[in-house]
N, C-alpha and C positions, 0 to 999 in steps of 0.2 A: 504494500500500500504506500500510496506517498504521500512522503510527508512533509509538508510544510513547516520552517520554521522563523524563529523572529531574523531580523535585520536591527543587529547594534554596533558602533563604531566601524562601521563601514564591513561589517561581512556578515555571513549567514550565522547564526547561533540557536544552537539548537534547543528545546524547553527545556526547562528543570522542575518544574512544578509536576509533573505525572498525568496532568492532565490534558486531555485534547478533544477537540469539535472534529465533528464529520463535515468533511465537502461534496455536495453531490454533484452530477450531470442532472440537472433538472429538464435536460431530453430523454433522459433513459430511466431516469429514476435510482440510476445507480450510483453506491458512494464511489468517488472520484480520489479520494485523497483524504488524510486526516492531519487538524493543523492545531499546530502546540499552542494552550492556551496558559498567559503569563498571572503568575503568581504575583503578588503585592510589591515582593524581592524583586522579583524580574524586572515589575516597571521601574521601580527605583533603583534600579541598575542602570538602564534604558537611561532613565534622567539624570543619574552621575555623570554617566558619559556627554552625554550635552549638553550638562551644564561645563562641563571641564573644555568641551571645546569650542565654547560659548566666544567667550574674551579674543581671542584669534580672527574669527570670521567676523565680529564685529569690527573689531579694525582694518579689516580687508576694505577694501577700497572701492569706492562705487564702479566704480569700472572692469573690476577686477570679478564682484558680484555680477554684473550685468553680463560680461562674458561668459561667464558659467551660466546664466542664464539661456543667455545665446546659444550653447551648445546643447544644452537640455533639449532645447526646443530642437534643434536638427534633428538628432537621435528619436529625438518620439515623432519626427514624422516620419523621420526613413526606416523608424519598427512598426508604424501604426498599423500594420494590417497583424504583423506577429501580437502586438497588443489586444488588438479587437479578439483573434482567435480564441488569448487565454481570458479577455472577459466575456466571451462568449460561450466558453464552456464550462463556466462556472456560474454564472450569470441566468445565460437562456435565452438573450436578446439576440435577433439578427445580427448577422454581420452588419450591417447597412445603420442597423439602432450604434451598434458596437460603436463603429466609424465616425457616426456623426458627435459620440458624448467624446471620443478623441478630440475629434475636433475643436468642441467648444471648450473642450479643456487647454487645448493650446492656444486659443486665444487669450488665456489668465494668463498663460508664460510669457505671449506677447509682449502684453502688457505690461509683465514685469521687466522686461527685458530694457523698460524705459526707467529705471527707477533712477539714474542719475538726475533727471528731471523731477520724477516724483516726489524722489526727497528734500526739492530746493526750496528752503527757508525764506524768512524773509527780514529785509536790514531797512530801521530806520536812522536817518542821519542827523546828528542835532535835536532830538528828543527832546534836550535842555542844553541849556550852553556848554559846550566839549562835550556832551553825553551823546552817545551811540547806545543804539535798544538793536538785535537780533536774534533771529527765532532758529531754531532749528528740532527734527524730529530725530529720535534715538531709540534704535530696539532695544525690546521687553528684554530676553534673555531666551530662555525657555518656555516652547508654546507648546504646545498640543490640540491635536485635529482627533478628531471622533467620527466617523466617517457612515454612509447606510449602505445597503445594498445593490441599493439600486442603481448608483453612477458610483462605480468603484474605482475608478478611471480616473473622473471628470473633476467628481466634488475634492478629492484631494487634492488635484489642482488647483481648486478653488481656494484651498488655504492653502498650502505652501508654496506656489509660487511667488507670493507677494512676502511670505512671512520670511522667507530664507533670503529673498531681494534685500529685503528692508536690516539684514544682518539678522536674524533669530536663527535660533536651535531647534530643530521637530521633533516632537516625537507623535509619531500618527498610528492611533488605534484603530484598523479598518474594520469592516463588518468581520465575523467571523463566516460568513457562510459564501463570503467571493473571494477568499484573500490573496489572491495570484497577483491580481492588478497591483495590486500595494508593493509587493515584491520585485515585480519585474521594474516598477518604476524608480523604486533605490538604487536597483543595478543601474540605469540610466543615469540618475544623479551623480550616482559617484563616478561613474565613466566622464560625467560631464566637469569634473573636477572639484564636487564638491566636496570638502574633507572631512576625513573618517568622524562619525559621529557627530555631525550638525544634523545628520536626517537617520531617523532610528524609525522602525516600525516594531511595535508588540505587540499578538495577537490576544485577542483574549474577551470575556464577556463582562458581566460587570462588577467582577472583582476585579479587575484592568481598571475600566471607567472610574471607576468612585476614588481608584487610590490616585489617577492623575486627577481628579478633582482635587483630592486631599492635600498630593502634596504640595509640600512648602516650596517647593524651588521651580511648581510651573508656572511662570506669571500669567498665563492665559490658556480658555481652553475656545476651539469652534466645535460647534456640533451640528451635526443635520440627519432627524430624523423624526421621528413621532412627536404628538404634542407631549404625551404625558411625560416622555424618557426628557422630552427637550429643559420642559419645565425641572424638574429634577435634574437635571445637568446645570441649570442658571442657579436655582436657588442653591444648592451643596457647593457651585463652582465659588458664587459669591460671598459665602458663608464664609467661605476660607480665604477669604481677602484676593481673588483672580478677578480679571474681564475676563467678560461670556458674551459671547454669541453665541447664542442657541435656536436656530430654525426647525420650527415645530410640523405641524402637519396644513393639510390643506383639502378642501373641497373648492375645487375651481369650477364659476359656474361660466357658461357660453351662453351670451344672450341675443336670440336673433329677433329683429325685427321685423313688421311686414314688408318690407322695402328691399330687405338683403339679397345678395347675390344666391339662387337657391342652392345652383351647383358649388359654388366655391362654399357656404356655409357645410352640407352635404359632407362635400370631401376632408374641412376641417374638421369638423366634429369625430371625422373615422379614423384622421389621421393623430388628433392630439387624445384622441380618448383609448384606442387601442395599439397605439405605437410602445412600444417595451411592454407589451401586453398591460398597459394602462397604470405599470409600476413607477410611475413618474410623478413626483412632488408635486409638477407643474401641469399633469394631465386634465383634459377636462372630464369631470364626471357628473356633470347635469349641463341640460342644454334646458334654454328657459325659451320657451314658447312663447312667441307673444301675439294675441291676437289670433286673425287666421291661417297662420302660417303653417300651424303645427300638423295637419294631415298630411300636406307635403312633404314636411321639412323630415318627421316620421317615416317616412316613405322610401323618400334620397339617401337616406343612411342606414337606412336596412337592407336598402338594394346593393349600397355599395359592402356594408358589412358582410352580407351574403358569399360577398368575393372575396373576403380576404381568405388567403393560403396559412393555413396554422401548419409550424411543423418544426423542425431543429435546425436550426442556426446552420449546420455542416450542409443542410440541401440549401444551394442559392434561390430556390424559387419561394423560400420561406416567406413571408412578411410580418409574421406573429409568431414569438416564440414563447416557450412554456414560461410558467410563473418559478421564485424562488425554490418553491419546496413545498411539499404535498399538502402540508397542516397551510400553509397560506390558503395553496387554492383549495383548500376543502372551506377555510370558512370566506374567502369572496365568493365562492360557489352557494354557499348556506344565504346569501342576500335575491338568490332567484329565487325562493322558497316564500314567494309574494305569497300574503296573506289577502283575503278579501278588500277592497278599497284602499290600499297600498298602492297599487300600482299594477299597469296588465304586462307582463310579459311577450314580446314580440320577436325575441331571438333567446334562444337558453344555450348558451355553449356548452353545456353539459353535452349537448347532442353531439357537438361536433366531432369527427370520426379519432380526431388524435387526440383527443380526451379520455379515447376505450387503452388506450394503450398505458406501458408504466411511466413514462412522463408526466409532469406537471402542468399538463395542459389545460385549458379551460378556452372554450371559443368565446367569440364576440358575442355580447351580452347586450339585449337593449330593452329594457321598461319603461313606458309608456305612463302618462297620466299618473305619474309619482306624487302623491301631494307632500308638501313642504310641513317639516316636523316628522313625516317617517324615518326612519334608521337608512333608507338609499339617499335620501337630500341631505342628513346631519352626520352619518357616519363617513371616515376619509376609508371607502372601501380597499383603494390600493390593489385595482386586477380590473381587468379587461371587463367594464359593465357599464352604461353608459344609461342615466335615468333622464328621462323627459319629465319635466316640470312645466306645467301649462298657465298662462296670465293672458288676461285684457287687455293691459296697457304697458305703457312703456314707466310710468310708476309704481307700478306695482312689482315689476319686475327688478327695479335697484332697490324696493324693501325689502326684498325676497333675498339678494346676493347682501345688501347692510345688516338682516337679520340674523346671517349665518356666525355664528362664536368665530369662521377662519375667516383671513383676509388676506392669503397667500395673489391668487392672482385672477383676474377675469375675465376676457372679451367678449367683443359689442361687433354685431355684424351690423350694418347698414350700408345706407347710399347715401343717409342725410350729414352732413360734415357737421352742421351747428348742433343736433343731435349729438355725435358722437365725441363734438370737443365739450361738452355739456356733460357726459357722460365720465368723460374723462378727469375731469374738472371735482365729480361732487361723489362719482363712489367711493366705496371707502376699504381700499386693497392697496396693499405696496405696489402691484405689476398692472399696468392696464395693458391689451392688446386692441387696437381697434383694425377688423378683419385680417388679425394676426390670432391664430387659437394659442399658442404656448411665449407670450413676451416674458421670454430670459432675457434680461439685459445684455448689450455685447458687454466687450470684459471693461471697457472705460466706463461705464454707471456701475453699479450694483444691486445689488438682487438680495430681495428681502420681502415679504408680508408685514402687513400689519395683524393687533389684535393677537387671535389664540395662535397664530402661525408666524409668531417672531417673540423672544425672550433677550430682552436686551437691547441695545438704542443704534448700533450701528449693524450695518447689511451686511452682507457678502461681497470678498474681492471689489475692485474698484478701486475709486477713492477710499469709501468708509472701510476698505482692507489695509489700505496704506496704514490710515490713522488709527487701525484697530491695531495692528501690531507695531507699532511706534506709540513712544511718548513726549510731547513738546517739554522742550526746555527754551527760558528766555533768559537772553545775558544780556545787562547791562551794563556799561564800558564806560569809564572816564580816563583817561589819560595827560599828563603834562606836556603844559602848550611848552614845546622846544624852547619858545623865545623868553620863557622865564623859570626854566630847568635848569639846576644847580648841575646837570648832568651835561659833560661834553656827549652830545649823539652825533659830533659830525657834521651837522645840517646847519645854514648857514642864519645866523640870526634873524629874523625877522620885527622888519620898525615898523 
């Protein structure tokens, strides 16, 4: 069997704890590998080592960082397809899903790759007479990423690119049930000349999590995952004197008007609701009817759902691949089990043929006439099931998305622009898409929810990544004016 194990001070180290997680093929159903899960010791092993080589890389040189930077990014494009394959057999996403969360993860390295500019301060001259005031930003020390399963890739990206720029130390705890990606991406780093133990990974569940909560020496933790783990990750991170970012869950809803485009609405809906089989933060999982729209709009997305190809990643004709792991899709599966005036079922993937086999499959799902307050509109289902929610008006439909506890993200189909800049303007979600279904920020803004799906006051990567793993410092300067210095400086007097 094989086995995975941690990454500390730049090489592979195997577990000591005795304990270990199973990795599956969630095409086959079969275990894949078993991967060492870190003892309390271990992480504080993990953070010995980064913090020791902390002081070093901080005084590396912006330039110095950004080159290594620069080479990161080569290397993961010129492996991205060997990349995709190992997150895609662990995973279960298409190649094509695989490729694309590469992608958006190298646009964070992009990004960082500018950080000589990022981290320029700023100087005022003559503040008071011979007084100079300037700012500059200085990294934490030791951070820590907490990472889901669902972009095992991507979301890493999304913290350590900016935090290792910005001079910090990682230690990144990935999901335990994809942890390949995490691995193959250290080898990367260090290839790219990052030194031994500025980037550690340990595996491990939440005897891992709580102890980098705990300890003393990690100045910062990011997380992205559930609301309940998210909250719990903020409130224990901050207890112990850390910043947290902690990105929680989401119910994204998609709101079409009568006016919208009906094919382009259609193809969005199938594309952001069943794309990584619907295992996406940013997925949509309620489309909000409005008015008459909804018999059609019902209609176009069950014809196209109809056609999607469910199957494993390894056949190119896939378009949907299986979920994490059986006990998932057994309970997003337990949400087609409509009860009376819940909602009617219009597509049950239960049916679907690759669902009879041992994979974790589940096909395209779609409920109809969902009312708001059932368990399909409030629960973050996380799997391939896409509820219709039906409204009147175009008010009633942003009391329906402002009444939801999340405010991760939402789009607005239309034709009408003063609509949709109106819309844009007064809902109440970190991400707007207007005839965009999934707005993830590119890597220059950041990416955040409001409400129960963010824990904490700054986003993801970005700007608010810069400033989250930095700390402003302000000096103020006075020095003697030459022309009345007791000190020979050389310089020629001034009358």
């Amino acid at each position: 069997m094989k086995r995975l194990q941690h990454w500390v001070d730049g090489r592979s180290v195997p577990g000591t704890s005795g304990r270990t997680g199973r990795v599956f093929d969630p095409a086959t159903g079969a275990q894949a590998a078993e991967v060492d899960l870190a003892s309390r010791e271990e992480v504080d092993a993990a953070v010995a080592v980064a913090r020791a080589a902390f002081p070093a890389w901080r005084d590396t040189s912006l330039s110095r960082r950004a080159e290594v930077m620069f080479h990161f990014r080569e290397l993961v494009d010129g492996h991205r397809k060997e990349l995709a394959q190992v997150l895609s057999a662990e995973h279960g996403k298409v190649l094509s899903d695989a490729l694309g969360e590469i992608a958006r993860g190298l646009e964070n390295v992009e990004f960082a790759c500018g950080i000589p500019h990022l981290l320029k301060g700023e100087f005022s001259e003559q503040a008071a007479t011979g007084v100079d005031v300037w700012s500059m930003r200085q990294p934490l020390g030791v951070v820590a990423g907490i990472t889901p399963f669902n972009f095992p890739a991507m979301v890493p990206m999304w913290m350590f690119a900016g935090a290792l720029a910005c001079g910090n130390a990682f230690v990144l705890k990935p999901s335990e049930k994809d942890p390949s990606s995490a691995l193959f991406l250290a080898d990367l780093l260090a290839r790219a000349g990052v030194p031994d133990g500025i980037f550690n990974v340990v595996h491990g569940d939440r005897e891992a999590v709580d102890r980098l909560l705990e300890h003393p020496d990690v100045a910062a933790v990011s997380f992205v995952g559930s609301t309940a783990v998210a909250q719990h990750v903020y409130e224990t991170g901050t207890r112990h004197g850390k910043r947290v970012q902690a990105l929680g869950g989401a119910k994204n809803h998609m709101v079409v008007l009568p006016d919208a485009d009906l094919g382009m609405a259609a193809d969005a809906a199938v594309s952001a609701a069943y794309g990584s089989a619907g295992e996406r933060c940013m997925a949509v999982s309620v489309v909000v009817a409005v008015g008459g729209i909804g018999d059609a709009l019902v209609a176009a997305i069950a014809e196209r759902a109809q056609r999607l190809t469910i199957g494993p990643a390894s056949d190119s004709a896939s378009e949907m691949g299986p979920l994490i792991s059986s006990e998932h899709r057994d309970r997003v599966a337990a949400y087609l089990d409509v009860a009376p005036g819940n909602g009617t079922v219009v597509l049950d993937g239960r049916t679907d043929p690759a669902a009879a086999g041992d994979g974790f499959f589940l096909g395209a799902s779609l409920v109809d006439d969902v009312p708001a307050g059932s368990p399909l509109h409030t629960d973050e289902v996380f799997g391939p099931v896409l509820s219709v929610v039906r409204v009147d008006t175009y008010d009633e439909a942003v009391a329906l998305v402002d009444g939801h506890p999340y405010g991760n993200g939402v789009a607005l189909f239309t034709r009408d622009g003063g609509v949709a800049r109106r819309f844009a303007s007064q809902i109440e979600c970190g991400m707007v898409g207007i005839n965009v279904p999934i707005p993830v920020p590119v890597s220059y803004h950041s990416f955040g929810g409001w409400k129960a799906s963010l824990f904490g006051d700054l986003h993801m990567y970005g700007p608010d990544g810069i400033r989250f793993y930095t700390r402003g410092k302000v000096v103020t300067s006075r020095w003697p004016d030459p022309a009345t210095s007791a000190v020979d400086l050389g310089f020629p007097q001034v009358r």
